[in-house]
N, C-alpha and C positions, 0 to 999 in steps of 0.2 A: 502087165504094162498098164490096161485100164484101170487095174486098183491101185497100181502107186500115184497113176495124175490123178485117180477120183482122190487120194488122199492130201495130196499139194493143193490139189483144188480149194479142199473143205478148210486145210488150214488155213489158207490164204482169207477165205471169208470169217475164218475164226478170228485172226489177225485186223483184218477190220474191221470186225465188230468191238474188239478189244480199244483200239484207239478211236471208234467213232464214239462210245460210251466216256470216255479219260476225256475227248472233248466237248460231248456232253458236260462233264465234271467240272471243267473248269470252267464253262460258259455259261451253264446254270447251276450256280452252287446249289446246295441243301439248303432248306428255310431257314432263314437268319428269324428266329422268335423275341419278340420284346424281351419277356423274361428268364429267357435261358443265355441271349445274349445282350442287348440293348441295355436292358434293366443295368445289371451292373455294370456299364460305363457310367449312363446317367447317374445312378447311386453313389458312385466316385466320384464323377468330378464337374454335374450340376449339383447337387442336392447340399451341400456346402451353403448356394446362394439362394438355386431356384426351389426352394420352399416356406410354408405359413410360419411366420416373421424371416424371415430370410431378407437380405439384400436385395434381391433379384424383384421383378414385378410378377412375379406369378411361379407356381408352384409346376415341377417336373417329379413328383414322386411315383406316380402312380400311370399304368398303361394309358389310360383315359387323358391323363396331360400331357403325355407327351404325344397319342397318334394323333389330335387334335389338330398339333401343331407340327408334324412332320416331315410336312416339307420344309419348315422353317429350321426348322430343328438341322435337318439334311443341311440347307446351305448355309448356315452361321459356322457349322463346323467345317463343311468344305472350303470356307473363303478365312478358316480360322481367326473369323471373327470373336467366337464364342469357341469355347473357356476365355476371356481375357488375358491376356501376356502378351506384354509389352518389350520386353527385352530382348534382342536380336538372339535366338539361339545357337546361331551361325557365327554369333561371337562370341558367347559362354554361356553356358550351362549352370542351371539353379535344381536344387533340393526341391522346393517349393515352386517347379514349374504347376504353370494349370494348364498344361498342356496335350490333345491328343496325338496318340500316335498314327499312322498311316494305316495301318490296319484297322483302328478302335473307328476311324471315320470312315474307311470302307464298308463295314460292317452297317453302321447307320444308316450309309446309302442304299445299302443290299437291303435290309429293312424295309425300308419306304419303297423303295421298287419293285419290292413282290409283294409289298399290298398291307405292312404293317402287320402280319398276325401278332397274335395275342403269347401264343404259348404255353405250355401246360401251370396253370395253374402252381402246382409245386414245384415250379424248378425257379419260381418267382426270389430272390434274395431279399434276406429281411430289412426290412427299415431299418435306416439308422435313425439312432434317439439324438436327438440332438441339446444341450441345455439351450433355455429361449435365446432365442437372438445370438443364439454364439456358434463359430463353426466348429471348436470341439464339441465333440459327443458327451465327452465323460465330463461328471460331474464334479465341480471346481471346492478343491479345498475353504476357499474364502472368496467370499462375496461380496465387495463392498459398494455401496450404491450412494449414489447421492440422496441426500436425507429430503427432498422436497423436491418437483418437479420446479423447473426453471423455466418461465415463460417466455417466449420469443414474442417481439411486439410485431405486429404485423404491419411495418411499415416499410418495409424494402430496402434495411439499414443495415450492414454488417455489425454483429454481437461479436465482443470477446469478452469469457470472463475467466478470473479466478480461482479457484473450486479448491475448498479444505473438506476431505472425509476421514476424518478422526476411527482409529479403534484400536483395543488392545487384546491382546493373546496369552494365554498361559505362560510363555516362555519364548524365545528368536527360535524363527524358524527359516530353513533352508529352502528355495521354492526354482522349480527348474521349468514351469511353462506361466507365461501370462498374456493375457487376450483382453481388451477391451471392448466393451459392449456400449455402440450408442444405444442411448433410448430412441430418438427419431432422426432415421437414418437422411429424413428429407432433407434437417436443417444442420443436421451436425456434420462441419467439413473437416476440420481433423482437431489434435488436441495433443499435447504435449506434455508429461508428466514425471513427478517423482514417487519415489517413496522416502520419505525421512524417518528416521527416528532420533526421539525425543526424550529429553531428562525426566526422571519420575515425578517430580514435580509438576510437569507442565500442566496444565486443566486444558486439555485437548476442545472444551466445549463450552469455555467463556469464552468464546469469540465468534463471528459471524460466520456465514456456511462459504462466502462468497465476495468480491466486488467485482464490479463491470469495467472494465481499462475506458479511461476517456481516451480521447484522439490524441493527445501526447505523450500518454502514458506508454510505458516496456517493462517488460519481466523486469523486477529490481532486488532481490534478495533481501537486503536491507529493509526496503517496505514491506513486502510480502511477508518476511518470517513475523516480523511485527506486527502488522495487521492482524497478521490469525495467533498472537501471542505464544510461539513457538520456541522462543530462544529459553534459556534456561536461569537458574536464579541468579547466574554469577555472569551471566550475558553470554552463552556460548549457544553457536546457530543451534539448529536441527545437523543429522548428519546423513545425507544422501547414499542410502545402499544402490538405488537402480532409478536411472535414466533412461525415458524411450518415450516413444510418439505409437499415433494412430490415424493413418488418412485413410482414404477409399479404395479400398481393393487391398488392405492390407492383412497377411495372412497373422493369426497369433503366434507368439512369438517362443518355438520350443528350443531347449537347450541339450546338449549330450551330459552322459553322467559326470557328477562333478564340478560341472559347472552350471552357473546362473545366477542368482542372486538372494539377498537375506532379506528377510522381512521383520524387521526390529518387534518386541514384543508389546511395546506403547511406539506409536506411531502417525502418522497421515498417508493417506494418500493425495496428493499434491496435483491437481490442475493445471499447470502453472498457465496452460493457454489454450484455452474451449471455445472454438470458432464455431459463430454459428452464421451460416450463410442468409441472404437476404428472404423474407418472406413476404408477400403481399400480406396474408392471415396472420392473427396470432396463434402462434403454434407452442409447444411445451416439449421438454426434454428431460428424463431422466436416466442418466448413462451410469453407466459400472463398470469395475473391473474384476475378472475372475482369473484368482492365480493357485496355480498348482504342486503344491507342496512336494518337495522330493523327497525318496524312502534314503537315499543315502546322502553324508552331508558334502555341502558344495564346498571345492576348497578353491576354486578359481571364479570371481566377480566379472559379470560382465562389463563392458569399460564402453562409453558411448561418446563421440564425438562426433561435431558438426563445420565444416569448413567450407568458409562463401571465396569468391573471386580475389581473382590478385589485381591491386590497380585503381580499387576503388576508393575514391578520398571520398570517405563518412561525413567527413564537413561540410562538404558540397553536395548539392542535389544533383543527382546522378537522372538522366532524360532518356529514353528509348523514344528519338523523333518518330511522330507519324508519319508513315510509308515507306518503313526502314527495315531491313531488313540486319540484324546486328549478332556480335560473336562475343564470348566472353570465356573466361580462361581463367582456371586455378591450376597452383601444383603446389603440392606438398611435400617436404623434403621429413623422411622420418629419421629420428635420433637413437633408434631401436626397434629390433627386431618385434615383429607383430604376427598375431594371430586374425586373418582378418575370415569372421562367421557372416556376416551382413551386410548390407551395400544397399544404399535407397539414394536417389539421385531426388532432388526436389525444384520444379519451377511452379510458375503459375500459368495462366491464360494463353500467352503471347510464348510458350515455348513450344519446338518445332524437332529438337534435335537433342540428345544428352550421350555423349561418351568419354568414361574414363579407361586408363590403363595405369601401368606402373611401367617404369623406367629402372631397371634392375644395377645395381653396381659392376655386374656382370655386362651393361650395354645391352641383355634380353629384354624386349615386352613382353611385359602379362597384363593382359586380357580381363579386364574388369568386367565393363555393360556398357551396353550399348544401347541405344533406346531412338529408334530413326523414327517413329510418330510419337512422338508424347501426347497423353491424354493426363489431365489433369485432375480427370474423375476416376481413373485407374492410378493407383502407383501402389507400391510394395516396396516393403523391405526383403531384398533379392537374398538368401541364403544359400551359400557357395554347397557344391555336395562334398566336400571336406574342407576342413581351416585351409586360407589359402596362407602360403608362408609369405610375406612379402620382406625381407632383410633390411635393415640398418643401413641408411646411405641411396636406399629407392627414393624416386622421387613417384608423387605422384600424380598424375594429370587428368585435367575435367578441359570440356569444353560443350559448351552448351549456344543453341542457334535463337533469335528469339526473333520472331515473325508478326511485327506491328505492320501489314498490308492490308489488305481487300482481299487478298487470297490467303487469307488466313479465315478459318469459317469459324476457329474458336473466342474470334475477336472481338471483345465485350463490347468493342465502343465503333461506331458506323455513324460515320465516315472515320475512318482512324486518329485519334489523336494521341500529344505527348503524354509518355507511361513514367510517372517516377521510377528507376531502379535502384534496389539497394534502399528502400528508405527508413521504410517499417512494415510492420506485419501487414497490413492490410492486400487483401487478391486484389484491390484495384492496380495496385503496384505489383511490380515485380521482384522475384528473384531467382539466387540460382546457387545452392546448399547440393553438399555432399556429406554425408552421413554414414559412418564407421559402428558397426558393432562390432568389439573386437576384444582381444588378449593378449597380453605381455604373452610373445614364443614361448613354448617349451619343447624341447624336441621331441619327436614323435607326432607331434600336432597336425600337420599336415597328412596323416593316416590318420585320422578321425573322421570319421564317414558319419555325413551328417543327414547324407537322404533317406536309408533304412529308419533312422530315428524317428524323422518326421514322420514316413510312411506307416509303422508301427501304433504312432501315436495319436494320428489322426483317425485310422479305420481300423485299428485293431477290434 
């Protein structure tokens, strides 16, 4: 009888030693190490910006920059300040989120609460190589730069200019990622571009590298091909393979196989609008573009469109009164079935709010973006993680808030005054664009998985 309770006994203390240790376990996890675990989140998804030429103001490569700064580090990711991402994820979901998950920022916290260790040494993940100033790693089939540093005068004036970069290739070639690289990321706010190609005739380099738009000047085809002496002997333009932009916080721009775009074998790469923000100093800029040739050829062109509000008469100058708070509205009724890969919503200063949807012929909504704080020095081009299919007879809708107050903290002008909308290109003014990368349907489209691609292509 005494040896069966001595044995209940001893189990029983067996038993809690069992669950006081499991709650040890979960109260004091195992050393979270910089480089067995920290390392590669940073590696993923700072070192993109925060590193030497990177976007960012300072470099996260290495144990030393980031324990430095660790409690900082802890709460940008806690208040999901840092990675930036702007788009409501509770409304839709992107490819190209820069987003951590609830685990990756537990971990950073556990980190910095047990004191930051170091980690073995080897368990450290290797550097990514990055090419300069670009947030692909791997090295860009063609590089094309602008031929001479462009001086910004330092006088607190917004620059727009121009930009022809002439060059020619062996033979057309098929290219399935391309990225844009400012030179100086302080002045350059975003930029707008083609690619053309051109009749063999053309002399790509009697003509000047650039003109500066005066204050009444607009993109003009007409002027522009002629300026830089682009049209051919018999008067026919240039012929545009690929259309796209470059703002702040924009990711490069990858395609799945088969599709993307051509790069003529005589050509330009075309400028068509290189904003460069105000500067007290004179400052200088020399930006490029690096694109990535694909092993198989492309048989679907990307297709790029751009659509402003409904309601606005161009004729008239259009006012966002001071201490207004004001709404503005497109919709787009499509004629054909669509492949939609991109989505970038665009305002300037005075926006507060951006969300669009689709209106289905079926009466369903789909779920575009949503963007409840706009930031003007953040925006992307949003990549759906498959073609989203939107049908023939959707319509589709934007609505954007725009916040001329006092309680707007990103308001250029104090005390608030009247904003042009709709005028011209200048940030003094406002606007409010919707932006389509997309495809003529093909069925199956909508099962093209576009997140793997990125994610392969970026840190493979």
């Amino acid at each position: 009888m005494d040896a069966l309770y001595l044995r209940r006994a001893m189990n029983k203390v067996i038993a809690g030693f069992i669950l006081y240790f499991s709650f040890c376990a979960d109260a004091f996890p195992q050393s979270v190490t910089f480089s067995e675990h920290v390392a590669p989140i940073v590696l993923t998804h700072c070192a993109p910006c925060h590193r030497p030429d990177g976007t960012a103001p300072f470099s996260l490569l290495s144990y030393k920059d980031v324990a430095k700064r660790a409690s900082f580090v802890q709460h940008v990711t806690e208040t999901r300040f840092m990675p930036p991402w702007k788009a409501n994820p509770h409304y839709s979901t992107f490819a190209n989120e820069k987003l951590l998950s609830d685990d990756e920022i537990k971990t950073i916290k556990d980190w910095v609460q047990s004191g930051t260790p170091a980690g073995p040494t080897e368990a450290m993940p290797t550097l990514p190589e990055f090419a300069s100033n670009a947030q692909l790693k791997q090295k860009p089939d063609l590089v094309l730069t602008m031929r001479e540093p462009f001086v910004i005068k330092g006088n607190n004036e917004e620059t727009y200019i121009c930009y022809k970069i002439p060059y020619e290739l062996h033979s057309d070639m098929d290219a399935k990622a391309i990225e844009f690289i400012p030179g100086n990321r302080k002045v350059v706010h975003h930029v707008s571009y083609q690619i053309l190609g051109v009749a063999d005739e053309v002399d790509l380099y009697n003509s000047p590298d650039y003109f500066i738009f005066e204050d009444e000047d607009y993109i003009d085809d007409a002027h522009d091909y002629g300026f830089f002496k682009l049209y051919s002997a018999d008067g026919k333009p240039p012929v545009e393979t690929y259309h796209d932009g470059w703002l702040p916080g924009t990711s490069p721009h990858i395609y799945p196989e088969g599709v993307g775009f051509k790069v003529p074998k005589k050509g330009v790469f075309l400028i068509r609008n290189l904003h460069y923000g105000p500067s007290p100093i004179e400052q200088s800029d020399q930006s490029s573009i690096h694109i990535y040739f694909s092993e198989k050829p492309v048989e679907r062109t990307i297709l790029f469109s751009t659509f402003r509000p409904n309601g606005i008469d161009l004729t008239q100058d259009n006012i966002i009164s001071a201490d207004t708070v004001v709404k503005y509205h497109m919709n787009i009724k499509l004629n054909n079935d669509l492949s939609l890969l991109n989505i970038n919503p665009h305002m300037h200063l005075l926006g507060k709010y951006f969300k669009s949807y689709a209106v289905l012929p079926t009466g369903d909504t789909l779920r575009l973006i949503e963007i409840k704080e706009w930031d003007f020095n953040w925006q992307e081009f949003y990549r759906f993680k498959k073609m989203l299919k939107i049908p023939k007879g959707s319509t589709i809708y934007a609505e954007a808030i725009f916040d001329n107050t006092r309680d707007n903290p990103n308001n250029p002008q104090n005390p608030p005054a009247p904003v042009y909308f709709e005028r011209g290109m200048e940030d003094k003014d406002e606007m409010m664009r919707l932006t389509f990368l997309y495809l003529p349907y093909r069925n199956g489209d909508e099962d093209i998985d576009l997140e793997n691609m990125w994610e392969k292509t970026l840190f493979k």
